[in-house]
TIKOL-950995 format. One record per residue (C-alpha): residue number from 1; residue in three letters; z, y, x. Coordinates in nm, 4 decimals. Each point is the difference from the previous one (the first is absolute). Example, Ala and Ser with C-alpha at 12.3 -4.5 7.8 and 13.67 -1.06 7.14 Angstrom:
2
site nr = 1	rest = ALA	w = 0.7800	v = -0.4500	u = 1.2300
site nr = 2	rest = SER	w = -0.0660	v = 0.3440	u = 0.1370
//
This chain:
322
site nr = 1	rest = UNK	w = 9.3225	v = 8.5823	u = 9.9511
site nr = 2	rest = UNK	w = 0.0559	v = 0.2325	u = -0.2615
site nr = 3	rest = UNK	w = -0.2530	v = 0.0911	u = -0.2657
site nr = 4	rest = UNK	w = -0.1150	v = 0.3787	u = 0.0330
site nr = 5	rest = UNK	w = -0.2277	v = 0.2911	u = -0.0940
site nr = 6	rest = UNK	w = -0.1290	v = 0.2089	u = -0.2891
site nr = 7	rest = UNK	w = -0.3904	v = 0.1324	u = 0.0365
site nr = 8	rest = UNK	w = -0.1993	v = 0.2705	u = -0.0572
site nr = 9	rest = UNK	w = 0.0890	v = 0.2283	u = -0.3212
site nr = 10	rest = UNK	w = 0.3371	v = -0.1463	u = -0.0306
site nr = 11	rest = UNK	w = 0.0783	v = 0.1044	u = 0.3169
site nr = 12	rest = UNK	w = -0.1022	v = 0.4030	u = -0.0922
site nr = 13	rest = UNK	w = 0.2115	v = -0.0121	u = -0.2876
site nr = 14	rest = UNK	w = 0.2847	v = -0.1436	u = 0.1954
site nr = 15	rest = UNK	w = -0.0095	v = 0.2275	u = 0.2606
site nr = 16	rest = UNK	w = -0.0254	v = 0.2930	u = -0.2067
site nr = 17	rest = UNK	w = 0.3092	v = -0.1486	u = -0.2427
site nr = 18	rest = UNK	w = 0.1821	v = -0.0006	u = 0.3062
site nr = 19	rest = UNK	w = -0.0641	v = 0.3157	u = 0.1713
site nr = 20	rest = UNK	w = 0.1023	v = 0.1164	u = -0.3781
site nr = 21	rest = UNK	w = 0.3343	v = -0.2198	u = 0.0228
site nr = 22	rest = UNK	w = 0.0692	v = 0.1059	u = 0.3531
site nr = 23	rest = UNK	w = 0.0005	v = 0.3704	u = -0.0793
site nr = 24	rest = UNK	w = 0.2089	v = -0.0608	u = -0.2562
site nr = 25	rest = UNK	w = 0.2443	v = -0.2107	u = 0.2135
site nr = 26	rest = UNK	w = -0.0145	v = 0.2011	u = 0.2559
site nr = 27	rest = UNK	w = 0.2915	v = 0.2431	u = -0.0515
site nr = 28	rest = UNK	w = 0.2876	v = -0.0033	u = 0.2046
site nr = 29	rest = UNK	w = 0.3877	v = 0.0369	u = -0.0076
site nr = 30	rest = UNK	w = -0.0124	v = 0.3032	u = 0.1699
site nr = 31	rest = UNK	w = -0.3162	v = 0.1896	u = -0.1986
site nr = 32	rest = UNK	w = 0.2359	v = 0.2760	u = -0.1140
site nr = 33	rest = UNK	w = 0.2544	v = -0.0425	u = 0.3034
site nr = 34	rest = UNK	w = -0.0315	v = 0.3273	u = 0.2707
site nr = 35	rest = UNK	w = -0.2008	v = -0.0597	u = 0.3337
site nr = 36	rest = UNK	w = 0.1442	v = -0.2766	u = 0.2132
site nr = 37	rest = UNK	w = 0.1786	v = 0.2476	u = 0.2674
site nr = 38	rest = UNK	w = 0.2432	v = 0.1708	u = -0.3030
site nr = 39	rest = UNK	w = 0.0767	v = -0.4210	u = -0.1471
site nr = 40	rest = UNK	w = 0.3378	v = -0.0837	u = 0.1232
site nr = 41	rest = UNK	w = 0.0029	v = -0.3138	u = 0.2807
site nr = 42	rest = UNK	w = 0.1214	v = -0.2461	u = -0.2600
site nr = 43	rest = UNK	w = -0.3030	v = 0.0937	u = -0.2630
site nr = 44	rest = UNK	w = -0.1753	v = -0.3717	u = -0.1329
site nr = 45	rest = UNK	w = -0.3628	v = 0.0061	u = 0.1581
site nr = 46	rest = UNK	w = -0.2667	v = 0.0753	u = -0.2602
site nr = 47	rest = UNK	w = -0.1246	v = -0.3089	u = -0.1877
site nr = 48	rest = UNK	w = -0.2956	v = -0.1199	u = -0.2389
site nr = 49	rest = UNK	w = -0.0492	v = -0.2660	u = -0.2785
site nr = 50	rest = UNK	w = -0.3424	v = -0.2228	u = -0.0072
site nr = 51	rest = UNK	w = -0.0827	v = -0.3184	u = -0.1647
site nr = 52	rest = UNK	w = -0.0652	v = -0.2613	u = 0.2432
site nr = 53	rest = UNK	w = -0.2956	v = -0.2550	u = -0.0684
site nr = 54	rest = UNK	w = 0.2443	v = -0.1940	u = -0.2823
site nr = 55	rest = UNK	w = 0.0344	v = 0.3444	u = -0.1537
site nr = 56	rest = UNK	w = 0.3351	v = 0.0277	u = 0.1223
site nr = 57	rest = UNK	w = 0.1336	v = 0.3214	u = 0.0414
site nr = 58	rest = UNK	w = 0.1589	v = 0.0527	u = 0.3403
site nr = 59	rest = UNK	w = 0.1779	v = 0.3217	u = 0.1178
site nr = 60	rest = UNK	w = -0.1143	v = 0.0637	u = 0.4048
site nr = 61	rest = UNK	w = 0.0384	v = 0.2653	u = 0.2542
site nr = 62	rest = UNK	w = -0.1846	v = 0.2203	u = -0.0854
site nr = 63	rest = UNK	w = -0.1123	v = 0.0650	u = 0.4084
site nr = 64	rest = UNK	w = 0.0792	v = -0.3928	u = 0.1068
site nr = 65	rest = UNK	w = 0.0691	v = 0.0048	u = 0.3592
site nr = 66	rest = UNK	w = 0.0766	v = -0.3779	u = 0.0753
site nr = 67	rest = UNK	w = -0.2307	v = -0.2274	u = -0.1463
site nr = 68	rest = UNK	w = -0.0336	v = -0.4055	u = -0.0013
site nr = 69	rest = UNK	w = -0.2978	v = -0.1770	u = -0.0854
site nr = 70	rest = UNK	w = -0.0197	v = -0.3983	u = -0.1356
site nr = 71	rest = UNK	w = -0.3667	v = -0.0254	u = 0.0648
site nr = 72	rest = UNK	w = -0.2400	v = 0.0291	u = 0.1799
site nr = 73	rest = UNK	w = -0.2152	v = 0.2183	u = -0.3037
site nr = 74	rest = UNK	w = 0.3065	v = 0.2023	u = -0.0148
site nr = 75	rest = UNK	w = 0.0297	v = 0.0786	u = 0.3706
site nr = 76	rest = UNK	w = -0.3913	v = 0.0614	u = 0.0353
site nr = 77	rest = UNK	w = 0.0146	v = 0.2672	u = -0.2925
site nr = 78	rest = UNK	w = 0.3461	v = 0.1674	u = 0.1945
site nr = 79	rest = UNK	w = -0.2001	v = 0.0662	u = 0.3188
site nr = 80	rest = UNK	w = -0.3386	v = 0.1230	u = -0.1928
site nr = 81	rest = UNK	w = 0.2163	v = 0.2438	u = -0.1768
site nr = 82	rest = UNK	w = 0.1550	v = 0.1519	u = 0.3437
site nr = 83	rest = UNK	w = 0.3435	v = -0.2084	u = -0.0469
site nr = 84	rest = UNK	w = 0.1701	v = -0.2392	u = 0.2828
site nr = 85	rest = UNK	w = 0.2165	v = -0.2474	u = -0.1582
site nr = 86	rest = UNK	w = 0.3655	v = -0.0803	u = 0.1539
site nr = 87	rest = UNK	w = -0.0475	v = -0.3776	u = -0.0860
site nr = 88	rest = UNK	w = -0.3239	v = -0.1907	u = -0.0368
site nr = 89	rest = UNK	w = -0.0524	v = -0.4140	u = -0.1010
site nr = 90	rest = UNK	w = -0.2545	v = -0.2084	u = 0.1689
site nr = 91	rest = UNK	w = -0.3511	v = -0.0304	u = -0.0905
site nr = 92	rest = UNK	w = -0.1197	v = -0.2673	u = -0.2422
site nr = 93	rest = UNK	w = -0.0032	v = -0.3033	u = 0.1592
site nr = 94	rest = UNK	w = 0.1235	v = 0.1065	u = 0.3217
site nr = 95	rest = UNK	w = 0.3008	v = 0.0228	u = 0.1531
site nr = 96	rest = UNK	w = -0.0312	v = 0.3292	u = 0.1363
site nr = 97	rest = UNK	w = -0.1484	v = 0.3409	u = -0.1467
site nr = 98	rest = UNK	w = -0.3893	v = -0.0053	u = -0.0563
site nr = 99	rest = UNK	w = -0.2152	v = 0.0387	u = 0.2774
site nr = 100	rest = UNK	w = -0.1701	v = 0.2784	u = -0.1177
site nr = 101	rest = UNK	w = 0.2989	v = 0.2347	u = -0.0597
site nr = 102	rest = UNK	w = 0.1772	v = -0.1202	u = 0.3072
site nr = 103	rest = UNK	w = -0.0836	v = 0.2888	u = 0.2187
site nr = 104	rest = UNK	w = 0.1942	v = 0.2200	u = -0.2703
site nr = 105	rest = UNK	w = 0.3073	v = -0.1924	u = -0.0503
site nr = 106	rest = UNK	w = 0.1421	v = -0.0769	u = 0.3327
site nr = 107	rest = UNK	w = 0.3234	v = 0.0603	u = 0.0500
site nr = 108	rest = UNK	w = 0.0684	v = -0.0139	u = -0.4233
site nr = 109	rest = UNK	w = 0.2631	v = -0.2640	u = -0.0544
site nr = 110	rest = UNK	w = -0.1032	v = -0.3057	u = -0.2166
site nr = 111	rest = UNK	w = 0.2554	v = -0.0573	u = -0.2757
site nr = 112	rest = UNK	w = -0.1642	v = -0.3501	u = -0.0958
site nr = 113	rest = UNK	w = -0.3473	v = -0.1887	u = -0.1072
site nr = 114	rest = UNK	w = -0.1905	v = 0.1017	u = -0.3325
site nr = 115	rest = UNK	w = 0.1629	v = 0.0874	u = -0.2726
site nr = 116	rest = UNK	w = 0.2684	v = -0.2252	u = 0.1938
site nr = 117	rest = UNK	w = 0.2150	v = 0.2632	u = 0.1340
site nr = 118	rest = UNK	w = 0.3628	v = -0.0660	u = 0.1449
site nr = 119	rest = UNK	w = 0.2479	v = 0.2227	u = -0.1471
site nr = 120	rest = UNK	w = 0.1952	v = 0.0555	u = 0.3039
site nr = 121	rest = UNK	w = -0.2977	v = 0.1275	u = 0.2069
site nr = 122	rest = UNK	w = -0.0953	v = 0.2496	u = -0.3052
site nr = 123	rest = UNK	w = 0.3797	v = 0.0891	u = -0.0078
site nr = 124	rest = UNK	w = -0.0567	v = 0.0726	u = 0.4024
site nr = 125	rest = UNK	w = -0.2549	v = 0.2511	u = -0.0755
site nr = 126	rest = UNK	w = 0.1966	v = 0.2341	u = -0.2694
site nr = 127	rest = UNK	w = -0.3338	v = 0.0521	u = -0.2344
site nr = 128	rest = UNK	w = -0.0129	v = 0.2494	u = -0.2850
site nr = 129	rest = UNK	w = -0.3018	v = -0.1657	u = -0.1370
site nr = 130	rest = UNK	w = -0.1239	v = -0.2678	u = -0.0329
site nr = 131	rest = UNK	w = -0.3148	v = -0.1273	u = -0.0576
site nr = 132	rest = UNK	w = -0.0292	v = -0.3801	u = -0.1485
site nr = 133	rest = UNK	w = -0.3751	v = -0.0947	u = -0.0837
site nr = 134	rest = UNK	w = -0.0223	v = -0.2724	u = -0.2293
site nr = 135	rest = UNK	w = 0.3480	v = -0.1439	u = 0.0189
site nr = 136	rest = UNK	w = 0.0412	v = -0.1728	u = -0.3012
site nr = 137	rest = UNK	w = 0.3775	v = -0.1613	u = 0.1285
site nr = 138	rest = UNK	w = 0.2607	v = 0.1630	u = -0.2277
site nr = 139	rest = UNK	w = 0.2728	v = -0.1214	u = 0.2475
site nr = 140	rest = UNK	w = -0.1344	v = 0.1593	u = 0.2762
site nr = 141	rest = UNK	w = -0.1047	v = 0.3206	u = -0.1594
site nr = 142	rest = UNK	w = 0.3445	v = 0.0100	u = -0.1344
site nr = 143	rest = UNK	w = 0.1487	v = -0.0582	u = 0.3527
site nr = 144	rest = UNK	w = -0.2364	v = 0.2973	u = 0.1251
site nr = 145	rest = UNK	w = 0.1079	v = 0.2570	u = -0.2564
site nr = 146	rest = UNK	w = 0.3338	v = -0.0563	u = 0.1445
site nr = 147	rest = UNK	w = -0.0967	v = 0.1505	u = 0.3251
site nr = 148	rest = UNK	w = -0.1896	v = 0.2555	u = -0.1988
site nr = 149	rest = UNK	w = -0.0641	v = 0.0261	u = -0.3679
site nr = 150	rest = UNK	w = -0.3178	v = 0.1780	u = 0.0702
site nr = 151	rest = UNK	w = -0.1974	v = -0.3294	u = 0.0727
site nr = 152	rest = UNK	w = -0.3353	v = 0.0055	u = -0.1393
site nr = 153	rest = UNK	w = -0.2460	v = -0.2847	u = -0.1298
site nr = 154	rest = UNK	w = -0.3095	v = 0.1435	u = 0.1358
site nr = 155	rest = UNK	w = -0.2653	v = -0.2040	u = -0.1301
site nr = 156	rest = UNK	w = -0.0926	v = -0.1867	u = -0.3134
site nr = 157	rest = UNK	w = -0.2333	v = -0.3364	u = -0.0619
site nr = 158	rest = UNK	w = -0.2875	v = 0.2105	u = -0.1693
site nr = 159	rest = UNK	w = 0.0281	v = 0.2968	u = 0.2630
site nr = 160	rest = UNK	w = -0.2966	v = 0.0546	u = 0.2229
site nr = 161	rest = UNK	w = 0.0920	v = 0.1076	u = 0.3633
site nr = 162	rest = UNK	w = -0.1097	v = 0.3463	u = -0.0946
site nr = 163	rest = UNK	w = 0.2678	v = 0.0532	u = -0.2979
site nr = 164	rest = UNK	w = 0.2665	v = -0.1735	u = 0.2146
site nr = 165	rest = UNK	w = -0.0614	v = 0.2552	u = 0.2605
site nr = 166	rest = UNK	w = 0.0210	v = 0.2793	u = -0.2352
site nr = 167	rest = UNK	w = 0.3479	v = -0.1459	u = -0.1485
site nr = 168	rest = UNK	w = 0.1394	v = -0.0078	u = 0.4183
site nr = 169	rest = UNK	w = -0.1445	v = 0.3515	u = 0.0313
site nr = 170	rest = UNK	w = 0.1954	v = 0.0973	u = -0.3421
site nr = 171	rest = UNK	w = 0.3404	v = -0.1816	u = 0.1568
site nr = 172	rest = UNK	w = -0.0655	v = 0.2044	u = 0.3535
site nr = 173	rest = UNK	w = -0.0680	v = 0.3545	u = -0.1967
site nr = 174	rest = UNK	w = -0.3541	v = 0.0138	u = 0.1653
site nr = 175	rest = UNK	w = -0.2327	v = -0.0593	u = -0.3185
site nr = 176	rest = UNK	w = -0.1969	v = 0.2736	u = 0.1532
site nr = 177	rest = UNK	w = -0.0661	v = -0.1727	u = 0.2989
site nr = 178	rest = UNK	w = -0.0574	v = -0.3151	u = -0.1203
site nr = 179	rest = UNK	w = -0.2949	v = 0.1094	u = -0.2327
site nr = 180	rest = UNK	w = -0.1024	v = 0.1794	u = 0.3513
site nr = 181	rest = UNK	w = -0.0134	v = -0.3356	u = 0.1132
site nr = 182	rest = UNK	w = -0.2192	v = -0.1879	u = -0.2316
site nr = 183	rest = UNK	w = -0.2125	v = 0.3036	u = -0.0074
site nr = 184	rest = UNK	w = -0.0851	v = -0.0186	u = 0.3895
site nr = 185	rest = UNK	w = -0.0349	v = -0.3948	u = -0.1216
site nr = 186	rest = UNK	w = -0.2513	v = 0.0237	u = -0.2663
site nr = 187	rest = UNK	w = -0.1888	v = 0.2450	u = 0.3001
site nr = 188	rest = UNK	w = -0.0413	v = -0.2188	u = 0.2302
site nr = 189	rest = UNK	w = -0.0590	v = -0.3021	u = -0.2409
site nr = 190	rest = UNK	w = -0.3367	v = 0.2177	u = -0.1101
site nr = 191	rest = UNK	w = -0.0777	v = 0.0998	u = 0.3722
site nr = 192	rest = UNK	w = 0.0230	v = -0.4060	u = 0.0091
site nr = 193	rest = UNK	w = -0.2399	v = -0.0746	u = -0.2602
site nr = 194	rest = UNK	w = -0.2629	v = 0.1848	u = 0.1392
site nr = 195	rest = UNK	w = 0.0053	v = -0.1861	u = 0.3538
site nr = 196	rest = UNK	w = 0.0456	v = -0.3797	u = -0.1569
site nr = 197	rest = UNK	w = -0.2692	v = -0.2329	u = -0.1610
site nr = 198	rest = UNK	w = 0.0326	v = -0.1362	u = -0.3637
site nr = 199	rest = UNK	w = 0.1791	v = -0.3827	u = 0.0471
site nr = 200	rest = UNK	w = 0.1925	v = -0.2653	u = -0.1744
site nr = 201	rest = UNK	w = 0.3066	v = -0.0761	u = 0.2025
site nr = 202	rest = UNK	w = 0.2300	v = -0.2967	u = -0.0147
site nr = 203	rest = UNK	w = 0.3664	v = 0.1210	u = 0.0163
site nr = 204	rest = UNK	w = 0.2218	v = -0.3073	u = 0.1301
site nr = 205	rest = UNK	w = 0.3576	v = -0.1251	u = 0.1339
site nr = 206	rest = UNK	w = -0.0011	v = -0.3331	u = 0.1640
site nr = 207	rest = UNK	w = 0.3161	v = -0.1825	u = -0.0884
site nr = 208	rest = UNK	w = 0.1118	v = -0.3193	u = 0.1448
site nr = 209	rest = UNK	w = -0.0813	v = -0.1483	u = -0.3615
site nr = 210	rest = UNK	w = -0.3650	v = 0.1525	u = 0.0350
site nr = 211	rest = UNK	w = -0.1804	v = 0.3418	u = -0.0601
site nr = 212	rest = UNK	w = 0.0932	v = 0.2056	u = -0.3240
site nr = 213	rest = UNK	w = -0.2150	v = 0.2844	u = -0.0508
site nr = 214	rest = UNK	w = 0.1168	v = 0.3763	u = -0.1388
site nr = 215	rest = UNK	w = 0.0000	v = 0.0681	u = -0.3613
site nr = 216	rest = UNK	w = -0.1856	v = 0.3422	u = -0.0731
site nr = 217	rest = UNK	w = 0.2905	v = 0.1949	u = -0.0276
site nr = 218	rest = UNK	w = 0.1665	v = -0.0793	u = 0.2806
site nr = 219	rest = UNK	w = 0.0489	v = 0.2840	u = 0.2940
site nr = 220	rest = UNK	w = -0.2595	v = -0.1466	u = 0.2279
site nr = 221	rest = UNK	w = -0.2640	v = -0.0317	u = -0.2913
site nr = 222	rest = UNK	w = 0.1142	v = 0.3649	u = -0.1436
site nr = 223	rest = UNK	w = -0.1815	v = 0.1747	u = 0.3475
site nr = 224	rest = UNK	w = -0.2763	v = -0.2444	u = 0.0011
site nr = 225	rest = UNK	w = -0.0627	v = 0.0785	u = -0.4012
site nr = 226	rest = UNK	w = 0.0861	v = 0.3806	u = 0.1339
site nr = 227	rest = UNK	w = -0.3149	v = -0.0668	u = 0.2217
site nr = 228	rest = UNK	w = -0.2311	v = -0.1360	u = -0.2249
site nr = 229	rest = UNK	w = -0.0005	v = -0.3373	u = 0.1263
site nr = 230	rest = UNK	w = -0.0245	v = -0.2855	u = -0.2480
site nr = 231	rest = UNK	w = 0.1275	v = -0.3436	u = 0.0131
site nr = 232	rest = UNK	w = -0.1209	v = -0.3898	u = 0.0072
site nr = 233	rest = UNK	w = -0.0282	v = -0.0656	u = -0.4138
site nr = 234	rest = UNK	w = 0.2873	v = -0.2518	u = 0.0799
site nr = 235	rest = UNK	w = 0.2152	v = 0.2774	u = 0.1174
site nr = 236	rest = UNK	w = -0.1139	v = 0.2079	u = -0.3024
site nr = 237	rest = UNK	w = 0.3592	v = 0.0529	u = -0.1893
site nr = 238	rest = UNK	w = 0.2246	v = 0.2583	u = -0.0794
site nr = 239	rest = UNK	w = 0.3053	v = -0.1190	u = 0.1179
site nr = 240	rest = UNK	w = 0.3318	v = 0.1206	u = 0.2167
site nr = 241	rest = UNK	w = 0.0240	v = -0.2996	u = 0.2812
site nr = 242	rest = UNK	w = -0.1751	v = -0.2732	u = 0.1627
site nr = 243	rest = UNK	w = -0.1386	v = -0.2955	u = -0.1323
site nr = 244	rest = UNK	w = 0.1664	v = -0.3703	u = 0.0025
site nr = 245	rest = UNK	w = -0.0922	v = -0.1425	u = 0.3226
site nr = 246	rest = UNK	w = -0.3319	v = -0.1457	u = 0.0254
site nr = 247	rest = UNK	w = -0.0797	v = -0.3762	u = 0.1117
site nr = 248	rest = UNK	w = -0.2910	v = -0.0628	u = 0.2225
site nr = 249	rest = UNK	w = -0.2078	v = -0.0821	u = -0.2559
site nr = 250	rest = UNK	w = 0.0069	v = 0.3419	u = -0.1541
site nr = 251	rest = UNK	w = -0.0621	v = 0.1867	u = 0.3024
site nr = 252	rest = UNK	w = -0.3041	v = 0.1487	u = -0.1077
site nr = 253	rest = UNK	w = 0.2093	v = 0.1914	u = -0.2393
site nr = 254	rest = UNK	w = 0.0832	v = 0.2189	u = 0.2929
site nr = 255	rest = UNK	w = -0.3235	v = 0.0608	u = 0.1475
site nr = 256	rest = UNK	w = -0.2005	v = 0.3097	u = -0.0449
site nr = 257	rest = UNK	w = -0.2268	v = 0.2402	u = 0.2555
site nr = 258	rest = UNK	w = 0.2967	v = 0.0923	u = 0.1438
site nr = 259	rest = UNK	w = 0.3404	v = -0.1902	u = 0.0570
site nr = 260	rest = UNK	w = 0.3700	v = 0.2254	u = 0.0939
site nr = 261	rest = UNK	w = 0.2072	v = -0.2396	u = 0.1569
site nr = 262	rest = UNK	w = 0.3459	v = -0.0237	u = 0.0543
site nr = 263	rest = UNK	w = 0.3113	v = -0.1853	u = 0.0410
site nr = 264	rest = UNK	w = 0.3551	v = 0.0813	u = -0.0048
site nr = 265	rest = UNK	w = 0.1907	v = -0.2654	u = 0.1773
site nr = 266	rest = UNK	w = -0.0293	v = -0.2156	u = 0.2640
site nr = 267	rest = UNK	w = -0.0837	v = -0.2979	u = -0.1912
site nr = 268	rest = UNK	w = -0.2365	v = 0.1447	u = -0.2455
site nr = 269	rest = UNK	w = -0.1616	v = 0.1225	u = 0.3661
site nr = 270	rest = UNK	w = -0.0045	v = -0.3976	u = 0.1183
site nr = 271	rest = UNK	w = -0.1672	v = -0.1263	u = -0.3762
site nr = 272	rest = UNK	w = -0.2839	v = 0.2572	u = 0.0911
site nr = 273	rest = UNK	w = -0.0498	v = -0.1062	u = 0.3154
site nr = 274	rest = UNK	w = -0.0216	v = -0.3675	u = -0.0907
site nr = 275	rest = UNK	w = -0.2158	v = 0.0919	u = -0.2783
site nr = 276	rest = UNK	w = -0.2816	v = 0.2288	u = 0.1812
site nr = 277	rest = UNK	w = -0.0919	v = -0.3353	u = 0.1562
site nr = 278	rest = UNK	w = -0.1037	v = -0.2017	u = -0.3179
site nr = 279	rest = UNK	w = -0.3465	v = -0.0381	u = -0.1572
site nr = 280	rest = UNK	w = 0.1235	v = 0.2227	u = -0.3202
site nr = 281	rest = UNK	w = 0.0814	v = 0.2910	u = 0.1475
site nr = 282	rest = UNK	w = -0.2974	v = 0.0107	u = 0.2408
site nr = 283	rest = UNK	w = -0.2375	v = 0.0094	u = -0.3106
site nr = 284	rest = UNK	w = 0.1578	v = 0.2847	u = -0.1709
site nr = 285	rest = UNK	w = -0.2499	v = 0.2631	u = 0.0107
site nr = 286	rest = UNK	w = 0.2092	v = 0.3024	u = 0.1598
site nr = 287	rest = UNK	w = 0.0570	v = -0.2292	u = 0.2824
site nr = 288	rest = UNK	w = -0.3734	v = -0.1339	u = 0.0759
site nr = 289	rest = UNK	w = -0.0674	v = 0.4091	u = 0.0432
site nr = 290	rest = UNK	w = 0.2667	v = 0.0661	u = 0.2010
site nr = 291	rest = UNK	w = 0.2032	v = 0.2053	u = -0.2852
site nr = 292	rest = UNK	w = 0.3670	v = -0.0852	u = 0.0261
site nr = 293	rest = UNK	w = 0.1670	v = 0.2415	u = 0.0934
site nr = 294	rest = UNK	w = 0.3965	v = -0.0804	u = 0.1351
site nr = 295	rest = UNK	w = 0.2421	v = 0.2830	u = -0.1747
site nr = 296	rest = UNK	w = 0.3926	v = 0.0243	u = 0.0069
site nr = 297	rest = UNK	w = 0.1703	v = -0.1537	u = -0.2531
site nr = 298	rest = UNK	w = 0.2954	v = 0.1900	u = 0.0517
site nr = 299	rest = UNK	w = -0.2000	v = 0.3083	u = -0.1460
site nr = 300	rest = UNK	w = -0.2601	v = -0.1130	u = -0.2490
site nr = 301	rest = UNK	w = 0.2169	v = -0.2631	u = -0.1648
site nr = 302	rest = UNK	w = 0.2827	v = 0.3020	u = -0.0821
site nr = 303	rest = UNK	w = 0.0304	v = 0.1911	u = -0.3055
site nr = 304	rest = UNK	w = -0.1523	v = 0.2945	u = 0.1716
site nr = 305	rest = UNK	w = 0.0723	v = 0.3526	u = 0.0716
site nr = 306	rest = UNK	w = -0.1821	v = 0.2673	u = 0.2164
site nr = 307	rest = UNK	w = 0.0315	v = -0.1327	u = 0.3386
site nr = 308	rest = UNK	w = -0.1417	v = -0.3672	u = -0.0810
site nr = 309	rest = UNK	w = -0.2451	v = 0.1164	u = -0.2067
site nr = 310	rest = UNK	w = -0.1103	v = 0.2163	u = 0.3094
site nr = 311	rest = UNK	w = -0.0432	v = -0.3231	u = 0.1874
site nr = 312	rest = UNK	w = -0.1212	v = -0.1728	u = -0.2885
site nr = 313	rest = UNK	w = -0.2781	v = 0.2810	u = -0.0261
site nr = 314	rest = UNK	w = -0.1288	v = -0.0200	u = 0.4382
site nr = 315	rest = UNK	w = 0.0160	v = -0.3147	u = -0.0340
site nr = 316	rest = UNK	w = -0.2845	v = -0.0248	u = -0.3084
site nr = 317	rest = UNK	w = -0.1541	v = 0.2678	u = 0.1647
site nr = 318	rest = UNK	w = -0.0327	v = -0.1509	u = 0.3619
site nr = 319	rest = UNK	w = -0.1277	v = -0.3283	u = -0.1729
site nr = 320	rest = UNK	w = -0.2224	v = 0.1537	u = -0.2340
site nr = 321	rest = UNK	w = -0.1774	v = 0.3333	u = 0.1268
site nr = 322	rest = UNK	w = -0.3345	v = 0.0099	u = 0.0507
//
């Protein structure tokens, strides 16, 4: 997985730097054209210049009416923000969109995996925008801005899932909806706080190679830290990922009062399985009281945006309220 996430007074000043930049990118083609009724049939729809998450600056519609979305972070911010994609990618890991967005993408045509689109499918659904996460593949990007120039790197390695949704709203000209968003967030994180008990939780993907646990800044970790909840002192550092994967012997590393759980393929599933039933796991602490909790991997492994971190956020609360 990608790296992610910036914290806590970073974040204000980015947010504010690009509400700044967005107002000032936000002008249009047609700001001193007539009303639309008087512009002759031919006239160019109105467009906009932003810097994507590179700093590149990209002219878009200005209204973008047919939108594409590489991942899954992408897609999750498009739907919080009132927006239906015409072409979606499958879900991290999967081979199909994410479970938890599934009621609100049938029917959307799927133009390819993660950030592994097939240029032919996204030709099929005409976009005007599109929006590319953390592609980092020069050759495809180029191949994209083919189909459209207005293709957008949403997302950079030091981004939290808060700024990156903030850059999508910016590309979708809804800024003032997406701050809506994260305001209704931080609500019901504090609503949250008050119904939940003080813990340590463990914050782990099981892998076929073994568990690897979430760094501190990773999206998961952001809405536990959002909570108040600490973490096991082995879990204790600021970083953007997971950890290597852990042998046996270093289980321990991922205990704590409480232990997240989750896989995100079928093997990782079976190497969890196999592993419940040996002497190290049944004497980690979260386990002897009945504290592991089984989460989605599809959603708190991700890079985050509104949706997930809504999930993210029950599912703390269902384990942890009082």
């Amino acid at each position: 997985m990608s790296p992610l996430r910036r914290v806590g007074g970073l974040f204000a000043a980015a947010l504010a730097a690009m509400t700044v930049a967005a107002c000032g990118t936000s002008s249009t083609d047609s700001s001193a054209a007539p009303a639309a009724a008087s512009q002759p049939a031919s006239a160019a729809p109105a467009t906009r210049e932003v810097k994507d998450a590179t700093g590149t600056l990209i002219k878009i519609p200005a209204e973008p009416k047919r939108v594409v979305t590489l991942t899954q972070e992408d897609l999750d911010a498009a739907l919080a923000l009132g927006v239906t994609p015409v072409g979606i990618t499958n879900g991290q890991g999967l081979d199909k969109p994410p479970a938890y967005l599934a009621d609100k993408v049938q029917g959307i045509p799927v133009v390819g995996d993660l950030l592994q689109p097939v240029i032919d499918k996204v030709v099929e659904v005409k976009p005007d925008l599109i929006l590319a996460g953390d592609m980092q593949d020069k050759q495809i990007l180029d191949q994209l801005r083919t189909i459209t120039p207005a293709t957008l790197v949403t997302m950079a390695p030091t981004d939290d899932w808060k700024l990156s949704f903030m850059g999508v709203g910016n590309a979708l000209n809804k800024l003032d909806r997406a701050k809506k968003v994260l305001a209704d967030y931080d609500a019901e994180v504090t609503e949250a706080k008050a119904r939940i008990k003080p813990a340590e939780v463990s914050i782990v993907r099981w892998n076929p190679q073994g568990p690897s646990w979430m760094e501190k800044r990773q999206f998961a970790s952001f809405v536990a830290t959002d909570l108040g909840l600490t973490r096991p002192k082995a879990q204790d550092k600021d970083g953007t990922a997971h950890s290597m994967p852990l042998s046996l012997e270093a289980l321990s590393d991922i205990d704590g009062e409480w232990l997240f759980l989750s896989t995100l393929t079928a093997d990782g599933e079976k190497a969890l399985t196999e592993v419940k039933q040996t002497p190290a796991f049944k004497e980690l602490k979260a386990v002897k009281d009945d504290h592991v909790v089984s989460v989605d991997g599809s959603v708190w492994s991700t890079r985050g945006a509104p949706l997930a971190a809504q999930v993210v956020l029950d599912d703390l609360v269902k384990a942890l309220a009082g």
